[in-house]
C-alpha positions as CSV (number, residue, x, y, z in Angstrom):
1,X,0.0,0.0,0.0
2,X,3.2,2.7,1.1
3,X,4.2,1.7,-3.1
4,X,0.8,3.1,-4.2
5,X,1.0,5.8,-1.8
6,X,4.3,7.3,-2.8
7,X,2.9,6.7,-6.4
8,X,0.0,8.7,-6.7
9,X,2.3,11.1,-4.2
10,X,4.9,11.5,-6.9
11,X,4.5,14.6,-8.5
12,X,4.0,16.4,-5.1
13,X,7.3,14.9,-3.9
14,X,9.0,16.0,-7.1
15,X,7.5,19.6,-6.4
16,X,8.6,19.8,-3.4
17,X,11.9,19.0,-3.9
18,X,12.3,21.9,-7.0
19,X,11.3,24.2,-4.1
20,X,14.3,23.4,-1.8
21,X,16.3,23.3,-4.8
22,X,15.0,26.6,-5.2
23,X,15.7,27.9,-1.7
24,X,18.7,26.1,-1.5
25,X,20.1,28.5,-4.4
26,X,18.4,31.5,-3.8
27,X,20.4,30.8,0.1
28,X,23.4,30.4,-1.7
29,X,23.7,33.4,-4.1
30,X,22.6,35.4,-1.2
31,X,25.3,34.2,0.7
32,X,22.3,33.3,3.4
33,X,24.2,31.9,7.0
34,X,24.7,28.1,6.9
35,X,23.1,27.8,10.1
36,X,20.0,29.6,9.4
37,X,19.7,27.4,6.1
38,X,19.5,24.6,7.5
39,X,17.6,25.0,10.1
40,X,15.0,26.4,7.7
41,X,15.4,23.5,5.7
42,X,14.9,20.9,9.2
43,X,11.6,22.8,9.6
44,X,10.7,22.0,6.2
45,X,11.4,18.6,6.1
46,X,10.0,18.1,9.6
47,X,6.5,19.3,9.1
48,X,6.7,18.1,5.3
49,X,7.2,14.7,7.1
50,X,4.3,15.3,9.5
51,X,2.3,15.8,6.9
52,X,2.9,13.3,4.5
53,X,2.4,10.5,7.7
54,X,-0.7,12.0,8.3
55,X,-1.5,11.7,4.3
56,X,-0.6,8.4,4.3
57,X,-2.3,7.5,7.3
58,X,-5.8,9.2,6.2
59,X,-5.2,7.3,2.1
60,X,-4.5,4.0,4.1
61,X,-8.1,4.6,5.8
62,X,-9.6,5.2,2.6
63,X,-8.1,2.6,1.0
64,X,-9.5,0.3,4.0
65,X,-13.0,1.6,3.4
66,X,-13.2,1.1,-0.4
67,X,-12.0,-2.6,0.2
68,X,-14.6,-2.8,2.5
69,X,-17.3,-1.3,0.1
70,X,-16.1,-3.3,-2.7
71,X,-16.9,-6.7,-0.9
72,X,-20.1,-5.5,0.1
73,X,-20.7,-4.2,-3.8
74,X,-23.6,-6.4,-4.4
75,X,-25.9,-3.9,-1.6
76,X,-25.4,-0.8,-4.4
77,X,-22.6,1.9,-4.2
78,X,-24.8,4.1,-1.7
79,X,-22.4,3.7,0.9
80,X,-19.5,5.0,-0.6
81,X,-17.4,7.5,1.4
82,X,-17.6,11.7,1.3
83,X,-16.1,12.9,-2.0
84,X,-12.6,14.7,-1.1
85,X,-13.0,17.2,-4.2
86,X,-15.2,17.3,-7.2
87,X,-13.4,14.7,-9.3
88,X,-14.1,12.6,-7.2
89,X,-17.8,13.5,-6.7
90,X,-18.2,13.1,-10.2
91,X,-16.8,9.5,-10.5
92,X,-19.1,9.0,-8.3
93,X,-21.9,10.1,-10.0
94,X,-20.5,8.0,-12.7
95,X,-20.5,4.8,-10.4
96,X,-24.3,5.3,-9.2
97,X,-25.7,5.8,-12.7
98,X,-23.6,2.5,-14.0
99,X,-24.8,0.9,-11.0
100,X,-28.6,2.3,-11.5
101,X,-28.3,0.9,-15.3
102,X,-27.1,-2.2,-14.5
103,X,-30.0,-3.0,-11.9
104,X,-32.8,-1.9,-14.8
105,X,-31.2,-4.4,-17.2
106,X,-30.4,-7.0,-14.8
107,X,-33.7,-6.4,-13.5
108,X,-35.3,-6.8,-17.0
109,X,-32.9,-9.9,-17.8
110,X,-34.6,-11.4,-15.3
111,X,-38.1,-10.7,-15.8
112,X,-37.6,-12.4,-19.4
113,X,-36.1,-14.8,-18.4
114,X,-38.7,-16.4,-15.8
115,X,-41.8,-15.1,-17.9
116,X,-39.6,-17.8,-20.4
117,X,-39.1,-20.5,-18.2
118,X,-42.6,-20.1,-17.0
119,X,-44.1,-20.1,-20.4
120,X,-41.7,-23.9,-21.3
121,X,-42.9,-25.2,-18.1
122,X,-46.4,-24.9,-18.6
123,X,-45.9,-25.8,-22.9
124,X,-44.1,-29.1,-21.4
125,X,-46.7,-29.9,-19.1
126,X,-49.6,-28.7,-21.8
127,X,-47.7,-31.0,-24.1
128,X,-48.5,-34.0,-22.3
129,X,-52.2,-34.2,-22.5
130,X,-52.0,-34.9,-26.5
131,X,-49.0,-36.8,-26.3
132,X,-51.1,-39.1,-24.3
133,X,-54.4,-38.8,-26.5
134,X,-52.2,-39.9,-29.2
135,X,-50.4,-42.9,-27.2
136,X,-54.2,-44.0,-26.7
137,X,-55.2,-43.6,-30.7
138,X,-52.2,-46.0,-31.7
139,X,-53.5,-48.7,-29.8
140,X,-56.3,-48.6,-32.2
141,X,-53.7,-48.8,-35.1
142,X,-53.9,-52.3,-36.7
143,X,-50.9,-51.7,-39.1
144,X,-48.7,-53.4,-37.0
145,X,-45.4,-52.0,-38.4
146,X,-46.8,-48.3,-39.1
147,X,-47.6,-48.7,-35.3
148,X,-44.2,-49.4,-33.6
149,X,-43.0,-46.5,-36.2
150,X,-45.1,-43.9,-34.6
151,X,-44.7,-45.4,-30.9
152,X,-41.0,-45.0,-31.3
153,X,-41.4,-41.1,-32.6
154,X,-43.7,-40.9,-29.7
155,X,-41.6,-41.8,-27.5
156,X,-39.0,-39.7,-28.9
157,X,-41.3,-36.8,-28.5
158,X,-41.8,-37.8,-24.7
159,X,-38.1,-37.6,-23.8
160,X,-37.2,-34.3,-25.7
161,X,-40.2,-32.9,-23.6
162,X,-38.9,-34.4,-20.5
163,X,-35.5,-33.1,-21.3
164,X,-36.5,-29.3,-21.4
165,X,-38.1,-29.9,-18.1
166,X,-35.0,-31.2,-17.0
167,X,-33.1,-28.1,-18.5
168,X,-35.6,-25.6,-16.7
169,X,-35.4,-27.6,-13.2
170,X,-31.3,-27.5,-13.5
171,X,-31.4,-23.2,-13.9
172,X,-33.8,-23.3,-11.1
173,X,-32.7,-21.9,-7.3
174,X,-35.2,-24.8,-6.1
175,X,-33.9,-28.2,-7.7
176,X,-35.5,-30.6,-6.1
177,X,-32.0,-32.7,-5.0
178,X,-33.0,-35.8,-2.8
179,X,-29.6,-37.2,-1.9
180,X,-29.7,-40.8,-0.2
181,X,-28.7,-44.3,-0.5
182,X,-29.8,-45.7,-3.5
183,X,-29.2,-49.2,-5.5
184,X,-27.5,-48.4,-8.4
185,X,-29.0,-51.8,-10.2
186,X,-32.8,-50.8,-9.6
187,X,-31.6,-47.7,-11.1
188,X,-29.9,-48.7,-14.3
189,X,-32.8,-51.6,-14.7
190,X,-35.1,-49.1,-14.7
191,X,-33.2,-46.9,-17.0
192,X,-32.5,-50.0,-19.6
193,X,-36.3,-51.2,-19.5
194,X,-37.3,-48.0,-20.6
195,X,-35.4,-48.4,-23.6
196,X,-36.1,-52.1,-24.2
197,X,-38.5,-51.3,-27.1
198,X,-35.7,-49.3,-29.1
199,X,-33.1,-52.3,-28.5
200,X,-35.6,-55.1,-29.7
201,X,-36.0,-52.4,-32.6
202,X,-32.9,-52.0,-33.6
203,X,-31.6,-55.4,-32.9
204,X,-28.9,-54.5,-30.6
205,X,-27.2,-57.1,-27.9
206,X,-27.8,-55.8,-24.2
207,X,-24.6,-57.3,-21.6
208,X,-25.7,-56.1,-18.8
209,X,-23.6,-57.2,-15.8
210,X,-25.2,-56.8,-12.4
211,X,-24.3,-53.6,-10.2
212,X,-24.3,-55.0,-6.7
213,X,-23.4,-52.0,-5.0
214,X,-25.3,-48.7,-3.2
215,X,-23.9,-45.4,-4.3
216,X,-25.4,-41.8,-2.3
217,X,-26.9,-40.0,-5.0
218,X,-30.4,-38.2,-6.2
219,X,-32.6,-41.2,-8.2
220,X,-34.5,-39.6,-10.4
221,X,-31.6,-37.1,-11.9
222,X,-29.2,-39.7,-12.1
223,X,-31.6,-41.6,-13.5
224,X,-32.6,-38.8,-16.6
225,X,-28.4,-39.3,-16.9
226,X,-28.0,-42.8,-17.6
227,X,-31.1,-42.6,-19.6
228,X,-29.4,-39.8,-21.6
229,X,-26.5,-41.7,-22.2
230,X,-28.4,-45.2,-23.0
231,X,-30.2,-42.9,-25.5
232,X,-26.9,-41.7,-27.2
233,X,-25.5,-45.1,-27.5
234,X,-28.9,-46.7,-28.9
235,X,-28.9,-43.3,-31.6
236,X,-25.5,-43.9,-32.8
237,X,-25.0,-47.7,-32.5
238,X,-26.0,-49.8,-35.6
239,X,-25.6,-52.9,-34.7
240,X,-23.1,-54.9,-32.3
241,X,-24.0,-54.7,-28.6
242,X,-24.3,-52.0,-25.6
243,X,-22.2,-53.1,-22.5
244,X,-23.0,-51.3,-19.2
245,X,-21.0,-52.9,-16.3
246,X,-19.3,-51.3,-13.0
247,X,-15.0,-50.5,-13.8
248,X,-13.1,-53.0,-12.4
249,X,-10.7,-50.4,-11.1
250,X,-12.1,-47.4,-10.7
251,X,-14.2,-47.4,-7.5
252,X,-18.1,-47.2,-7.8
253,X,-17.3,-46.1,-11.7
254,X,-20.1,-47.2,-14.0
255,X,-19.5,-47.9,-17.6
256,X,-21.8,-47.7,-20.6
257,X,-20.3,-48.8,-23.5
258,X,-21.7,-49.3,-26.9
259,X,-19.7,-50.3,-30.5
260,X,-21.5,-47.4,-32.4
261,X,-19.9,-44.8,-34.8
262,X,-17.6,-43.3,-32.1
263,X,-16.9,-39.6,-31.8
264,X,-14.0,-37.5,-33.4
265,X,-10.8,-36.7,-31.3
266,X,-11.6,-33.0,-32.3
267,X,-14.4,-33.2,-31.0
268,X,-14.1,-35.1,-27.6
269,X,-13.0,-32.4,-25.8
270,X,-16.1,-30.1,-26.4
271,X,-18.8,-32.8,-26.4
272,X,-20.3,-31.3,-23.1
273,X,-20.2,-27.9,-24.2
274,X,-24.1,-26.4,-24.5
275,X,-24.8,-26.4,-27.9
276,X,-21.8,-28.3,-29.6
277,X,-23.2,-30.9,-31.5
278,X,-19.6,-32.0,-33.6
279,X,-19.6,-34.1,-36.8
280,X,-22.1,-36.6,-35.6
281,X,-24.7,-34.1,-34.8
282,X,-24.1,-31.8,-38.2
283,X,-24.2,-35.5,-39.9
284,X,-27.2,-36.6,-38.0
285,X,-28.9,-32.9,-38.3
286,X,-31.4,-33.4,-35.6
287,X,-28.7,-33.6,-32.5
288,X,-29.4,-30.5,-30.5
289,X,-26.1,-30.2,-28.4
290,X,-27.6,-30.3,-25.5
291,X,-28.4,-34.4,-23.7
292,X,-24.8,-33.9,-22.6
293,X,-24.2,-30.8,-21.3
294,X,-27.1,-31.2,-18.9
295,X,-25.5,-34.8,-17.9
296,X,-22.1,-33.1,-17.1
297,X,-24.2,-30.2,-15.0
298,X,-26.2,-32.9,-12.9
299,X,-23.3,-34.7,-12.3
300,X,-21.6,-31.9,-11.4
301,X,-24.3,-30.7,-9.1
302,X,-24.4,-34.5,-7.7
303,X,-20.6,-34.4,-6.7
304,X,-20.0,-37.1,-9.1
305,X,-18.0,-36.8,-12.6
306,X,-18.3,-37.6,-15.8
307,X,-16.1,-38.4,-18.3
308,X,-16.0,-39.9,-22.2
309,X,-13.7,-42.4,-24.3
310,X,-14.2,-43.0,-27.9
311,X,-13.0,-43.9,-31.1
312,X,-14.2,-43.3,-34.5
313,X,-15.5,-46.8,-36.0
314,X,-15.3,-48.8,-32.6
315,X,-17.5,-47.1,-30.2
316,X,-17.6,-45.0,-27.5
317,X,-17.2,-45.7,-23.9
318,X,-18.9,-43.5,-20.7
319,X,-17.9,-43.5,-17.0
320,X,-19.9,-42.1,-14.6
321,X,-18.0,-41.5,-11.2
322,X,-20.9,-42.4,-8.5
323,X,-18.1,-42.5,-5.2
324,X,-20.1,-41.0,-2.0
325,X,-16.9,-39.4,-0.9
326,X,-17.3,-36.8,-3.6
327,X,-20.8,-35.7,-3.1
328,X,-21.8,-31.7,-2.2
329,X,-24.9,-31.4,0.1
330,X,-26.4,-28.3,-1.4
């Protein structure tokens, strides 16, 4: 702080040595008395001294308040200290009006944005009711095969509404986090019955090894991310098998695994970005960038991690770190 100090003291300093410079010669082509010289020149020094200490005591205080004002920015800039002169009065002025602009559009940000979230929470819910009007009209189908065409859309449609509800509940100050002992095997059971239509489908091989272990997590989220994941390996696996067992190294680590298409080494280390679908979703044209960037943010929120191994033409393999020791009570 003495480095800033004697910084923004500088020119003053300077100055005020030119002036003994300039009493110091004026003394000597007077032929002034040594004595007298420099006792002026003590004087000078002394309450020069006095002063600046009680300068640099009054900027240190200053300095001390700011901080403290700073920290506490977020209550608004009313409690900033008396203005020495009127440069500093007007900075701030400056500092209130910034601050008075950037509550009205923050303000307004936020307006839109829950008018937004409120208008795609009741369009997901709406959405339902003819979903399941239509679920009930395909029974009635007896084209067989048109039938498990549309069922499979259908339920296509379900999960991209359930995914924006998922999206909206993640931005939200009240997820609904439950976080408790669960069995990891009900929960990936579950997850793969769900799915059993789309594997019988698309005549894919299910090895499924047992997960005989509890993990402390939030069911239903982790749940929507296994599901997500399942539904990736299912879009992009032609044929060949999907292999979901627990690492045999990595502790409580559970593996998906699936001999699909694979993903680009480009692209691997912006697949969880929002909105980055890479060359399988510009290929695909209907990936929307966004399954697993909202698996990477639950996990995150879970305390568990999240990470992806592939290779173009032999598959792509998912681990899901579920150890208890990492989880954040929130």
């Amino acid at each position: 702080m003495l480095k800033k100090y004697i910084k923004s003291k500088q020119k003053y300093v300077l100055l005020f040595i030119l002036y003994l410079g300039i009493f110091c010669l004026v003394a000597y082509l007077y032929g002034m008395p040594v004595d007298a010289c420099v006792y002026a020149l003590v004087l000078c020094l002394f309450f020069a001294s006095v002063f600046m200490l009680y300068s640099y005591l009054r900027y240190r205080q200053r300095m001390g308040e700011l901080r403290d004002i700073r920290m506490k920015i977020q209550f608004g800039p009313e409690k900033l200290p008396p203005a020495n002169d009127g440069i500093e009065e007007e900075y701030q002025k400056m500092i209130n009006l910034l601050y008075q602009k950037t509550t009205d559009a923050v303000s307004k940000k936020d307006r839109a944005m829950t008018e937004m979230i409120d208008y795609y929470t009741l369009w997901a819910h709406q959405i339902k009711t003819p979903i399941a009007a239509m679920a009930l009209l395909l029974q009635s189908e007896k084209n067989c095969e048109s039938r498990d065409e549309m069922q499979m859309e259908m339920f296509k449609i379900e999960q991209y509404v359930e995914m924006v509800l998922q999206y909206l509940r993640l931005g939200s100050d009240s997820t609904d986090f439950v976080i408790q002992k669960q069995e990891l095997d009900k929960i990936i059971r579950e997850a793969v019955k769900k799915y059993s239509t789309t594997f019988i489908k698309k005549k894919l091989t299910l090895d499924y090894t047992p997960a005989a272990c509890q993990i402390i997590s939030d069911e239903k989220w982790l749940s929507f991310v296994i599901e997500q994941i399942l539904s990736n390996a299912l879009k992009y696996t032609h044929d060949g098998k999907i292999s979901i067992y627990m690492d045999p190294i990595l502790e409580q680590t559970l593996v998906i695994e699936d001999t699909g298409i694979g993903i680009q080494e480009e692209d691997l280390p912006r697949v969880f970005d929002r909105g980055y679908t890479g060359y399988n979703g510009r290929r695909d044209k209907k990936s929307t960038g966004i399954g697993l960037y909202l698996c990477r943010q639950i996990m995150n929120k879970l305390g568990h991690t999240l990470t992806i191994e592939s290779e173009v033409g032999k598959g792509t393999k998912v681990k899901l770190g579920l150890s208890y020791k990492s989880v954040r009570f929130e």
